[in-house]
N, CA, C and O atoms as CSV, one atom per row, in Angstrom:
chain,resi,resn,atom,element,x,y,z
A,1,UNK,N,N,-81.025,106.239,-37.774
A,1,UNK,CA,C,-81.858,105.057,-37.792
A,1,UNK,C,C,-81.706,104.312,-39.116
A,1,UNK,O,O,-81.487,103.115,-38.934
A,2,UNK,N,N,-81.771,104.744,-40.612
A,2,UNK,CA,C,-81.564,104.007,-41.694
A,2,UNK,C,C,-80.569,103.780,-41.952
A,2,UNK,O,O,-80.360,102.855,-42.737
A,3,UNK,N,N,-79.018,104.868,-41.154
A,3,UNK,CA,C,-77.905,104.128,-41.300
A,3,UNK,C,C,-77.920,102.273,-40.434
A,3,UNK,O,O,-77.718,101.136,-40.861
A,4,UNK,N,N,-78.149,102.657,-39.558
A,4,UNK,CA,C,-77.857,101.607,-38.694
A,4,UNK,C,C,-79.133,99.805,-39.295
A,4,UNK,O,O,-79.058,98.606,-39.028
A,5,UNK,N,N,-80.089,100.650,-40.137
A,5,UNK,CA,C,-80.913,99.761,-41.135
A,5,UNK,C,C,-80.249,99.138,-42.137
A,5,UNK,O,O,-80.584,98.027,-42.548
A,6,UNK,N,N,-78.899,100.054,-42.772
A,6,UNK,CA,C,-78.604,99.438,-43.878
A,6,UNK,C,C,-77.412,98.487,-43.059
A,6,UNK,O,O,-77.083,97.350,-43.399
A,7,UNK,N,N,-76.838,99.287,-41.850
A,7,UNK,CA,C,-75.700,97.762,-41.270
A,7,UNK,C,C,-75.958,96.646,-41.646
A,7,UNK,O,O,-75.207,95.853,-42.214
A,8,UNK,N,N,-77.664,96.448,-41.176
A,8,UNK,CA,C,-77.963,95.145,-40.487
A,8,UNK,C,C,-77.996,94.141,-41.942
A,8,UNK,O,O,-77.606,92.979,-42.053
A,9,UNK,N,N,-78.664,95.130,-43.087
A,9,UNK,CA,C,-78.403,94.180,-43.971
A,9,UNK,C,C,-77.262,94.261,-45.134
A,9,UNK,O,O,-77.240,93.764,-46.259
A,10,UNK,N,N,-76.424,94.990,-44.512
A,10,UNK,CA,C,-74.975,94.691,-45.317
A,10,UNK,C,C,-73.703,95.060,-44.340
A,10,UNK,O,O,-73.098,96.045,-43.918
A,11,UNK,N,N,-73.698,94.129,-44.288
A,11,UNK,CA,C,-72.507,93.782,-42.662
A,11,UNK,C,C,-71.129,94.181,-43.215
A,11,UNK,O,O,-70.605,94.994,-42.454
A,12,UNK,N,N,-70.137,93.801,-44.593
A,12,UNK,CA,C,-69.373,94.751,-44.657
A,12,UNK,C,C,-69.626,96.247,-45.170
A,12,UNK,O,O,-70.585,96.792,-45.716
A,13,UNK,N,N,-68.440,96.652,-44.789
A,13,UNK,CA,C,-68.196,98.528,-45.015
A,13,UNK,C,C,-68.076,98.622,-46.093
A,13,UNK,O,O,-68.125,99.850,-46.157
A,14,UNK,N,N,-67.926,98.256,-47.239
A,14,UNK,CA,C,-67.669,98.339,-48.323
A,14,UNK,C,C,-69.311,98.646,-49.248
A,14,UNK,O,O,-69.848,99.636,-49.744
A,15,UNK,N,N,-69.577,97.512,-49.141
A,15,UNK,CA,C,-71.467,96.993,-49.315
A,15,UNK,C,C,-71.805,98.612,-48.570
A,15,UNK,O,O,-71.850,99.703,-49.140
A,16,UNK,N,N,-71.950,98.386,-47.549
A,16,UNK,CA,C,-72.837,99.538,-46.616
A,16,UNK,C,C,-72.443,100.710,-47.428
A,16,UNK,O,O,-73.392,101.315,-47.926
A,17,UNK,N,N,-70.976,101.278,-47.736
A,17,UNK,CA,C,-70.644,102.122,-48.344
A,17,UNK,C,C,-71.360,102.732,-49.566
A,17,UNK,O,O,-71.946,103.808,-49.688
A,18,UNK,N,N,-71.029,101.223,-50.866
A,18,UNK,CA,C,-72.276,101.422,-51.780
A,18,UNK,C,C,-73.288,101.810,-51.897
A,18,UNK,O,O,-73.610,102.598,-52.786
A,19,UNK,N,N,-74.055,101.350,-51.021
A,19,UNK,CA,C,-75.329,100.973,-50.793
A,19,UNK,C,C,-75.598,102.717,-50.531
A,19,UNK,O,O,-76.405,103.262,-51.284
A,20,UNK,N,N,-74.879,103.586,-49.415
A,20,UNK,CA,C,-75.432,104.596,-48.981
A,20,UNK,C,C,-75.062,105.751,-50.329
A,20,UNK,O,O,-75.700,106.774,-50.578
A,21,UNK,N,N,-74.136,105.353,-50.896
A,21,UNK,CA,C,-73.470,106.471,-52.610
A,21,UNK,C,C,-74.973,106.116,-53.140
A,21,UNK,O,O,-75.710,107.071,-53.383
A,22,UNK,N,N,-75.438,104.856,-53.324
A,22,UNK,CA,C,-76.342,105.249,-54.466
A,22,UNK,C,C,-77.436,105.497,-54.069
A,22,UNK,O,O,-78.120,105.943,-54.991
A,23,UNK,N,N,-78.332,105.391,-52.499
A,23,UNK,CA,C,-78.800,106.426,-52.114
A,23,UNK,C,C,-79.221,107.402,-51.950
A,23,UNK,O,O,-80.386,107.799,-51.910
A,24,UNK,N,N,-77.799,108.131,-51.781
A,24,UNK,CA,C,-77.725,109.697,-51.609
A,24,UNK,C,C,-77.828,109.968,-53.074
A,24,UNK,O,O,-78.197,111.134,-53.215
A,25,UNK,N,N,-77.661,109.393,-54.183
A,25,UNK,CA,C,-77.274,109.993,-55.878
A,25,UNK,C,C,-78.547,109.788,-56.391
A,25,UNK,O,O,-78.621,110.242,-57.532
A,26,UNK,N,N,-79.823,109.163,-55.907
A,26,UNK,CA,C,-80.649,109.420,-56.762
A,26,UNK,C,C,-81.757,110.497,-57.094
A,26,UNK,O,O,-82.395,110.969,-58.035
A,27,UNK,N,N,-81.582,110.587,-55.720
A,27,UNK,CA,C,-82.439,112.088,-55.622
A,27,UNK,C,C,-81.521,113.449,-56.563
A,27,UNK,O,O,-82.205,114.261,-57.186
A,28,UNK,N,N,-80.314,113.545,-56.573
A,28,UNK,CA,C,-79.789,114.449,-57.486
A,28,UNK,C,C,-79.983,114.084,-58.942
A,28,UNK,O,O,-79.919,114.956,-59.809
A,29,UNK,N,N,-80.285,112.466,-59.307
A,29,UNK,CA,C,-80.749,112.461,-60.557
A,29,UNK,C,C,-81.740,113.057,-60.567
A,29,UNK,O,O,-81.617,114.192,-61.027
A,30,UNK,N,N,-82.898,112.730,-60.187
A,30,UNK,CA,C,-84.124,113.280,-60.443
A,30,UNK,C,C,-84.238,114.653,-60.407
A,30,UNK,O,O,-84.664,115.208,-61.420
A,31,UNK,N,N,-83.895,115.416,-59.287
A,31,UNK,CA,C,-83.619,116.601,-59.561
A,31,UNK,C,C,-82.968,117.430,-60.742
A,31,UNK,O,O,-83.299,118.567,-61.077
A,32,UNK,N,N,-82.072,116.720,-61.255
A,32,UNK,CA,C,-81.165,117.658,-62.259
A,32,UNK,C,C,-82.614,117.641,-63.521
A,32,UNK,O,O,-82.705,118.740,-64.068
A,33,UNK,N,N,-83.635,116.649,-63.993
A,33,UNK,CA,C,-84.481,116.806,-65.231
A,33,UNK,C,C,-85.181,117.641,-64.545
A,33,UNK,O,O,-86.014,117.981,-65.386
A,34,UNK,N,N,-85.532,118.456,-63.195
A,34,UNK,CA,C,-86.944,119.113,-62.321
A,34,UNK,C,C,-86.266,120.395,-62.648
A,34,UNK,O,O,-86.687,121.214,-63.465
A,35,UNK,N,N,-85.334,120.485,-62.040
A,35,UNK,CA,C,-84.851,121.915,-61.875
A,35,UNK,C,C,-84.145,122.917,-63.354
A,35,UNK,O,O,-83.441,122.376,-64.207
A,36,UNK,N,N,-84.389,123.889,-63.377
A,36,UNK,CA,C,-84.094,123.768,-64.394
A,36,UNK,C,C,-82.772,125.255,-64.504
A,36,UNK,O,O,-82.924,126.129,-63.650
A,37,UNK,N,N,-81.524,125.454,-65.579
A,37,UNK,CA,C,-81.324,126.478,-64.894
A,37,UNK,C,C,-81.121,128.135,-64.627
A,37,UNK,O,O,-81.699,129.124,-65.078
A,38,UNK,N,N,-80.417,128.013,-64.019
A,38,UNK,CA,C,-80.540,129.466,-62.592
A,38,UNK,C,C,-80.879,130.742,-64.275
A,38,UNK,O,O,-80.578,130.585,-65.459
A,39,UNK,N,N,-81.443,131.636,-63.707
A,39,UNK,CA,C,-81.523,133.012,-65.246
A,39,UNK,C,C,-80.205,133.812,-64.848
A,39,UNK,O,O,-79.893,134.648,-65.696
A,40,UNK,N,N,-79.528,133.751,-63.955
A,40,UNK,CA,C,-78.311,134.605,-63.929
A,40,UNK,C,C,-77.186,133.993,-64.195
A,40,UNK,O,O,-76.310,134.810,-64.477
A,41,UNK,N,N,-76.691,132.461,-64.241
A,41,UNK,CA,C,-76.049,131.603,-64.909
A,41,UNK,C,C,-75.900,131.888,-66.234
A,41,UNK,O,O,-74.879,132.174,-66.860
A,42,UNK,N,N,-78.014,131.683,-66.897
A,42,UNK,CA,C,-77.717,131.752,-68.621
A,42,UNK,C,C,-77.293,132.935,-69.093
A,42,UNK,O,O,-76.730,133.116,-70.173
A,43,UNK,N,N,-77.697,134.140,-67.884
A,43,UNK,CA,C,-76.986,135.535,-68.407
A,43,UNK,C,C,-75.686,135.494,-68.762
A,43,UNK,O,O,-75.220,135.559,-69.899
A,44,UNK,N,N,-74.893,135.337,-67.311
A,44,UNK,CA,C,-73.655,135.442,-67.727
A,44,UNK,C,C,-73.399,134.378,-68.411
A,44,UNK,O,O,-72.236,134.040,-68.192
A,45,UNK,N,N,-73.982,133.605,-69.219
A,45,UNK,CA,C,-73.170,132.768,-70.233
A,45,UNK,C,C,-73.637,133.209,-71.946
A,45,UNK,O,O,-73.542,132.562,-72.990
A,46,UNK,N,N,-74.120,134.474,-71.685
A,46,UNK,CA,C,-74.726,135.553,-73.144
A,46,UNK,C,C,-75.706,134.419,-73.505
A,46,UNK,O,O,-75.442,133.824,-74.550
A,47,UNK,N,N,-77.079,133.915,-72.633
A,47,UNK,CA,C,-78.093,133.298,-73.232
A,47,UNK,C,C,-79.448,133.882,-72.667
A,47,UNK,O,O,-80.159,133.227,-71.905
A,48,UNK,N,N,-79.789,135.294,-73.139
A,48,UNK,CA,C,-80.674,136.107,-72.657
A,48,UNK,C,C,-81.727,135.292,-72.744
A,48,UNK,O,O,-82.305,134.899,-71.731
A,49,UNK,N,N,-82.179,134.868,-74.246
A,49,UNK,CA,C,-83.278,134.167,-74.636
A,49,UNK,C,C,-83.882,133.448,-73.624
A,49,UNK,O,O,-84.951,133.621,-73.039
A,50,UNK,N,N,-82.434,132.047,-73.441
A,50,UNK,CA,C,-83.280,130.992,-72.467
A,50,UNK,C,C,-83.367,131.682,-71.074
A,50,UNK,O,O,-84.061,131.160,-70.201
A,51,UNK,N,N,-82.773,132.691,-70.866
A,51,UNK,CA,C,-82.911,133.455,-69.381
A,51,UNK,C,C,-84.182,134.455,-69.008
A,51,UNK,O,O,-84.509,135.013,-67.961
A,52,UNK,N,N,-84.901,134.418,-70.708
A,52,UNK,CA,C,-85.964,135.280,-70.337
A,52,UNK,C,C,-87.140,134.199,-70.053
A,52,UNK,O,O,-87.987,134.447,-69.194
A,53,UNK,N,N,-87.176,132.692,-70.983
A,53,UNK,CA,C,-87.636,131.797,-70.647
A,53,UNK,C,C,-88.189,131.040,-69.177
A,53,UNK,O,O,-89.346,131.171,-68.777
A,54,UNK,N,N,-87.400,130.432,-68.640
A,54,UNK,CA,C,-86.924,130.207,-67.614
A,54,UNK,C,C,-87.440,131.510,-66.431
A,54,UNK,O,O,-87.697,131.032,-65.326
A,55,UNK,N,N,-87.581,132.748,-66.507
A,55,UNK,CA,C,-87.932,133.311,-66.031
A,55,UNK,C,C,-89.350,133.746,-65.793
A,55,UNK,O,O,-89.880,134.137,-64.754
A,56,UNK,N,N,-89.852,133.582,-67.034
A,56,UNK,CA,C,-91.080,133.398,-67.759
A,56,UNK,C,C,-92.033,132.023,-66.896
A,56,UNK,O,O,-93.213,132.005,-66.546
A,57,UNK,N,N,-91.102,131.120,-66.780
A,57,UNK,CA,C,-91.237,130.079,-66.090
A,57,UNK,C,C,-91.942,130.071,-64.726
A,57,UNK,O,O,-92.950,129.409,-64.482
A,58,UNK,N,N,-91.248,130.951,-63.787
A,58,UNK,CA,C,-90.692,131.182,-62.671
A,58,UNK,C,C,-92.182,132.296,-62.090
A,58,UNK,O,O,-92.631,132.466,-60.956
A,59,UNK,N,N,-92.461,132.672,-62.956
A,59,UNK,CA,C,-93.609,133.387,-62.712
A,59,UNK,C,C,-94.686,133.423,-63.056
A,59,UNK,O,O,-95.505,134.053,-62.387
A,60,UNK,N,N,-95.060,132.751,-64.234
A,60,UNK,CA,C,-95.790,131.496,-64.162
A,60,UNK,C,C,-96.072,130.707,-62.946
A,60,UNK,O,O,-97.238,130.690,-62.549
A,61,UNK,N,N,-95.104,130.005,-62.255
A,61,UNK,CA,C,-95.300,129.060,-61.372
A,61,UNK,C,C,-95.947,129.919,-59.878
A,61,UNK,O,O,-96.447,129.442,-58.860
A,62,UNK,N,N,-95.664,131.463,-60.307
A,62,UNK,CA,C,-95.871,132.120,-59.196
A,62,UNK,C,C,-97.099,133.073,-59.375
A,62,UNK,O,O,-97.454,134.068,-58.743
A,63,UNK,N,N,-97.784,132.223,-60.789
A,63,UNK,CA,C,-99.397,132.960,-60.838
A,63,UNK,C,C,-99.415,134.730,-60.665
A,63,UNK,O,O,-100.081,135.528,-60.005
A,64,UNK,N,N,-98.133,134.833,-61.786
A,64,UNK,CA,C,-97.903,136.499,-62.285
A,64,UNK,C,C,-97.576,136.891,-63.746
A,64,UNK,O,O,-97.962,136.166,-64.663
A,65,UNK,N,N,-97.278,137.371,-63.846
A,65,UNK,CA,C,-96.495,137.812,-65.441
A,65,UNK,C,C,-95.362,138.260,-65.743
A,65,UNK,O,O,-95.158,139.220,-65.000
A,66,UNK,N,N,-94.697,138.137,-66.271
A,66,UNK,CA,C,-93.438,138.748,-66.430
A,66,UNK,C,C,-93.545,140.331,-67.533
A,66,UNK,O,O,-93.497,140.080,-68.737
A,67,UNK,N,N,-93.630,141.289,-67.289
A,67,UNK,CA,C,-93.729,142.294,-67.736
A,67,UNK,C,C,-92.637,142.874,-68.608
A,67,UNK,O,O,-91.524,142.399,-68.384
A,68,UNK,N,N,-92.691,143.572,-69.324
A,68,UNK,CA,C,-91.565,143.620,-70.675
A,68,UNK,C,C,-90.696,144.717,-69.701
A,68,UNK,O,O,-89.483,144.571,-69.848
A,69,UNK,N,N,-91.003,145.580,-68.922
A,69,UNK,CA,C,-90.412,146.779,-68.355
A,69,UNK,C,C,-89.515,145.827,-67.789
A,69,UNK,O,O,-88.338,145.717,-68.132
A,70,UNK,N,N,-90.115,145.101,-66.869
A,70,UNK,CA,C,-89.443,144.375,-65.664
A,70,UNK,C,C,-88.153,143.907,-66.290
A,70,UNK,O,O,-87.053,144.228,-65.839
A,71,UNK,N,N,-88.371,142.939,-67.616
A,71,UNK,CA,C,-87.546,142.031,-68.055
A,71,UNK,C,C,-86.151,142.909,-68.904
A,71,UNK,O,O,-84.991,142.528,-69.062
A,72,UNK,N,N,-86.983,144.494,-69.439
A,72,UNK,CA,C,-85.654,145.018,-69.682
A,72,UNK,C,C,-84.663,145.984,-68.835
A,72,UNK,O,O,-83.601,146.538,-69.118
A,73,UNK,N,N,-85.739,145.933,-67.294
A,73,UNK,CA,C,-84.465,146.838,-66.304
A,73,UNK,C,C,-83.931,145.644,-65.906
A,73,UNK,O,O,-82.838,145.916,-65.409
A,74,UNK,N,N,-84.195,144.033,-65.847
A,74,UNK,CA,C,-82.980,143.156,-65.500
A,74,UNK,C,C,-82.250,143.607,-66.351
A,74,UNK,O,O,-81.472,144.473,-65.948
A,75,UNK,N,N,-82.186,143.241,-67.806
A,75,UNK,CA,C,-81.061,143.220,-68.692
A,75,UNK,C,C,-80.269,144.259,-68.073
A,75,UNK,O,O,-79.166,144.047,-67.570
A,76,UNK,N,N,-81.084,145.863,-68.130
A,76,UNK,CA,C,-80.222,146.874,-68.036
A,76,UNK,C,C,-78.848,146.824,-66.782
A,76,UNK,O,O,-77.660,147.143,-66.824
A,77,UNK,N,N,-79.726,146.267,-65.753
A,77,UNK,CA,C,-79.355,145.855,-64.569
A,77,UNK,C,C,-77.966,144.637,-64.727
A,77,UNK,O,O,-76.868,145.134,-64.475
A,78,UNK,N,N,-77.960,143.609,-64.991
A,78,UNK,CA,C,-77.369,142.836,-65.517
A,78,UNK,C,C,-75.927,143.909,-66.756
A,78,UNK,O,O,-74.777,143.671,-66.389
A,79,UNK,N,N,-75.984,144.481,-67.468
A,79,UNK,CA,C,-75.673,145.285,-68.288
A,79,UNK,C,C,-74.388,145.850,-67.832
A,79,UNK,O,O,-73.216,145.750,-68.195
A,80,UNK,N,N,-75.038,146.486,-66.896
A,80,UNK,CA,C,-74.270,147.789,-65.884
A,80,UNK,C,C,-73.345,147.082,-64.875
A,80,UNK,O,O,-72.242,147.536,-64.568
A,81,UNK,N,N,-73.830,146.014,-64.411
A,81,UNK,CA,C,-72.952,145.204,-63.500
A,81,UNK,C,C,-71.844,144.520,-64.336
A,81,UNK,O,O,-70.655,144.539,-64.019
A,82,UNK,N,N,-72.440,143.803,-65.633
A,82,UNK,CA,C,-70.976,143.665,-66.266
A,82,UNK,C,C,-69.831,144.314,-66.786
A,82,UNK,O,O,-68.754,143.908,-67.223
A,83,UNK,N,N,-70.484,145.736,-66.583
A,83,UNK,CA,C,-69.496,146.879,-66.979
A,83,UNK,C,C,-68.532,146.841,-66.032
A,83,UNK,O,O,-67.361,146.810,-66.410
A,84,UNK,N,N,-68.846,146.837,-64.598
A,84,UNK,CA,C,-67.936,147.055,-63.447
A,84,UNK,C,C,-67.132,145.661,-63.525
A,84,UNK,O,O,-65.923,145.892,-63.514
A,85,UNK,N,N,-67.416,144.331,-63.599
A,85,UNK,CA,C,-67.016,143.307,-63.753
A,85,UNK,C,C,-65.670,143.079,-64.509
A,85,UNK,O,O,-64.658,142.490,-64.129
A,86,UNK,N,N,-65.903,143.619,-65.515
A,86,UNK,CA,C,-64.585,143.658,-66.318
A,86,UNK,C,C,-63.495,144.184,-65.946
A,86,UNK,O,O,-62.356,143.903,-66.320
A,87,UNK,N,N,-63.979,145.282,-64.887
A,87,UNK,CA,C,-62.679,146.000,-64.107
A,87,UNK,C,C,-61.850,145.489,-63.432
A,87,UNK,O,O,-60.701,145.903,-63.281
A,88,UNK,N,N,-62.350,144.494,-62.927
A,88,UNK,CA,C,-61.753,143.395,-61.765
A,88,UNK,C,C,-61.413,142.485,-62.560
A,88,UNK,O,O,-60.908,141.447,-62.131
C-alpha cells in the first residue's frame, strides 16, 4: 500500500527509488544512537570494561543486578572458549 503511495507521487523510478533508500535508512539511523553494543563483540575485541557496562545496562533494564559471581563465570566462560578458538 505505501509502495504504490509513493508511485502516485513520484511517477519516475528513479524519484520512487530515492524516495524508498531514504525511507528505509532512517530508522537504522536512529537505531544505531538506541542500541548500543552487543557484550560479546566488546569481548572479543579485549574490551571487558565496556562489556561489563553494557551488561550492567542490560539488567538494569531488566529490574535485576548483575552479580560479581555471575560477571566472573562469563569472563571465565568467555576465557575457556578462547582457548579452543585459537586452535582453529
Amino acid at each position: 500500500m505505501s509502495l504504490s503511495v509513493l508511485a502516485l507521487i513520484w511517477r519516475h523510478w528513479r524519484s520512487l527509488q530515492i524516495a524508498k533508500s531514504i525511507v528505509g535508512f532512517v530508522p537504522f539511523i536512529i537505531l544505531g544512537w538506541l542500541v548500543s553494543e552487543s557484550p560479546r563483540w566488546l569481548f572479543g575485541h579485549n574490551k571487558q570494561a565496556q562489556s561489563k557496562q553494557v551488561c550492567e545496562v542490560i539488567a538494569k533494564r531488566n529490574k535485576t543486578q548483575l552479580s560479581e559471581e555471575v560477571w566472573q563465570a562469563t569472563v571465565d566462560e568467555f576465557n575457556k572458549f578462547k582457548k579452543v578458538k585459537v586452535l582453529f
